[in-house]
Each structure stands twice: as structure tokens, then as C-alpha cells.
C-alpha positions as CSV (number, residue, x, y, z in Angstrom):
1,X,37.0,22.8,10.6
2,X,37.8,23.1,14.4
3,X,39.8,20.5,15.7
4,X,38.5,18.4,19.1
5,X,40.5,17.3,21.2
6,X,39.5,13.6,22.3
7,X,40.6,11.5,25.2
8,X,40.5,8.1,24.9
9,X,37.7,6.8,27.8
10,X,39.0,3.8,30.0
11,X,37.1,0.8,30.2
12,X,35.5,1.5,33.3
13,X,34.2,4.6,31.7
14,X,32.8,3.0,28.2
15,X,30.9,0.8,30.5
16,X,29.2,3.3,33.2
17,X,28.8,6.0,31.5
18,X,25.5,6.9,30.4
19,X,25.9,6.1,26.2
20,X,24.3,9.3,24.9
21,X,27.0,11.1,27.1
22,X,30.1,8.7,25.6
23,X,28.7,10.0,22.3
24,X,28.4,13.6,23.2
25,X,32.0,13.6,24.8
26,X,33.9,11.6,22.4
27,X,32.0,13.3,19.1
28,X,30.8,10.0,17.6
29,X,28.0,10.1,15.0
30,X,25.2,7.2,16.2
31,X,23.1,6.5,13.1
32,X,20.8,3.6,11.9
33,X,22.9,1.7,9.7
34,X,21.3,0.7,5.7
35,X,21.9,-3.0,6.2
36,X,19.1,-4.6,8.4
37,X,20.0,-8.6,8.0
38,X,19.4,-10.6,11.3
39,X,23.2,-11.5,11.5
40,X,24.3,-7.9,10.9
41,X,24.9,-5.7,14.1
42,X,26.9,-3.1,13.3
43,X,29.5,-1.1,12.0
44,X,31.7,1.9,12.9
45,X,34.3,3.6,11.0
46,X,36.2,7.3,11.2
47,X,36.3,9.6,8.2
48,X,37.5,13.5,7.7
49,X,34.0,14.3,10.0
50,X,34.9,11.9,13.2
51,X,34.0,8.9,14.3
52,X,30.4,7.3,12.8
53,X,28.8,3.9,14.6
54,X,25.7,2.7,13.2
55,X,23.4,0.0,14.2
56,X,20.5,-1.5,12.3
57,X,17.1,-0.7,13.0
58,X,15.0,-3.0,15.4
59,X,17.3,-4.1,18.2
60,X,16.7,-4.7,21.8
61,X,17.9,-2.1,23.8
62,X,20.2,-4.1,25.4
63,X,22.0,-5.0,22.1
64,X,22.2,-1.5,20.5
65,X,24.0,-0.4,24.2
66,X,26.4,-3.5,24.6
67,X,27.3,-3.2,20.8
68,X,27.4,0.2,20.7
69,X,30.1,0.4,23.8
70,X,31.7,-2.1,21.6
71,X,32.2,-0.5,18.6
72,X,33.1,2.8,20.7
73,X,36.0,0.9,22.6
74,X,36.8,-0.8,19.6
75,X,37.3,2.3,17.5
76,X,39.4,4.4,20.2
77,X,41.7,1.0,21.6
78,X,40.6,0.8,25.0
79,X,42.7,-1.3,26.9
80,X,40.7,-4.4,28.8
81,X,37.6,-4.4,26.9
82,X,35.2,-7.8,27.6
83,X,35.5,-10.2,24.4
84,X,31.9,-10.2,22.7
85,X,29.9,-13.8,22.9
86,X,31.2,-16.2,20.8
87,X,28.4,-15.4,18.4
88,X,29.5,-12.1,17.2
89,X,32.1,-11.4,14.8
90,X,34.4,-8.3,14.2
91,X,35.9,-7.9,11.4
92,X,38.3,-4.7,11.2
93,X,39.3,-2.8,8.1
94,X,41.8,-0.4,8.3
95,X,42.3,1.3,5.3
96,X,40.0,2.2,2.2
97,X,40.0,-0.6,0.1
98,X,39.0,1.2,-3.2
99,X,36.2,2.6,-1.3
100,X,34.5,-0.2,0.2
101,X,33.3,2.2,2.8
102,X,31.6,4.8,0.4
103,X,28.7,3.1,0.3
104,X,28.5,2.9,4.1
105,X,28.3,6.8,5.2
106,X,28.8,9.2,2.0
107,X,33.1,10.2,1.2
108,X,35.7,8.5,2.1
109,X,39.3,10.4,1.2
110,X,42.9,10.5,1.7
111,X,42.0,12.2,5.2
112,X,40.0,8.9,6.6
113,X,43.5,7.8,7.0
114,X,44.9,10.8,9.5
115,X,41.2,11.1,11.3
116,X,41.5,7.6,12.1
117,X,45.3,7.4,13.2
118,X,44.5,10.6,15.5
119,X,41.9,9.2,16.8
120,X,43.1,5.6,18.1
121,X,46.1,8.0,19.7
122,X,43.7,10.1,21.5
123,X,44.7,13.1,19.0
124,X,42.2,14.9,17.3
125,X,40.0,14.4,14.8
């Protein structure tokens, strides 16, 4: 596996920049998450491949972008991000808790860990 360098976007950038090019330059996997509930809206998480966000299906476009740059700034730190509306809530999980995240987006391993880390310091994953 080559290793990618990746440099953490500032804020002004994860909210300008076209999204299909934030996930071409930053290497993030966007997906249609399994879980579809009308409170659900999203999830991301970084394994031994890079970083993964995933969205349910049937979203306005507006939501899948906003949530999206969300999960993306969320993921890689950036400083000054807006707070989401007072309806959403984020829930962060930092290490495999005997594999909760599995089910989400096939293996997760003892390498989740590093990919993660490297990635939050702008490393590579």
C-alpha cells in the first residue's frame, strides 16, 4: 500500500471547495450508508484503507453537502468549523469497541487506530 500524504483543509476550504474535489484531494471514501432511519444522517470513520463518510440514501442535496463537509471537518480537526443546528447530534467514537464498527464498512483492525491518529495530524494514511 502506497502511503498519501494528506493535508488537513482549513475551514475556508471545507466550505468553498467544490465537495467531489474535498473527496478527491483528501482520499475519503463517499458511500450510501446501510442505515436509512429519518433521524440518521450519517457517519464517517477511518480504517487501514482511509477515511469512509457515508450518508443515507434520500437526502436533499443540501443536507448530504452540509453533512458531508461536516463529517470531513470533523474527521481531519479543522479548526473553526460552524456548530451543526441544534437538531443534530454527533456522537464520536474513538476507538474499536469490540468492533462496533464492523458492521458499518467491512474490517476494522489494530491499524484503524494508526490510520486514524495519522490522519487527525495531517500524516498519512
Amino acid at each position: 500500500m502506497n502511503a498519501v500524504a494528506i493535508r488537513k483543509p482549513s475551514v475556508d476550504y471545507l466550505m468553498d471547495a467544490p465537495l467531489q474535489q474535498l473527496v478527491d484531494e483528501l482520499h475519503i471514501t463517499l458511500k450510501e450508508a446501510p442505515i436509512s432511519e429519518p433521524g440518521f444522517t450519517g457517519y464517517a470513520f477511518v480504517d487501514k484503507r482511509g477515511v469512509v463518510i457515508a450518508m443515507p440514501p434520500a437526502r436533499t442535496e443540501l443536507e448530504h453537502d452540509c453533512i458531508a463537509r461536516y463529517l470531513i471537518g470533523t474527521v481531519f480537526h479543522v479548526d473553526g468549523m460552524p456548530p451543526l443546528p441544534d437538531l443534530y447530534e454527533v456522537t464520536e467514537v474513538t476507538e474499536n469497541t469490540n468492533g462496533v464498527l464492523s458492521g458499518l464498512d467491512g474490517d476494522s483492525d489494530p491499524d484503524m487506530d494508526e490510520a486514524l491518529r495519522r490522519v487527525r495530524e495531517g500524516g498519512v494514511v
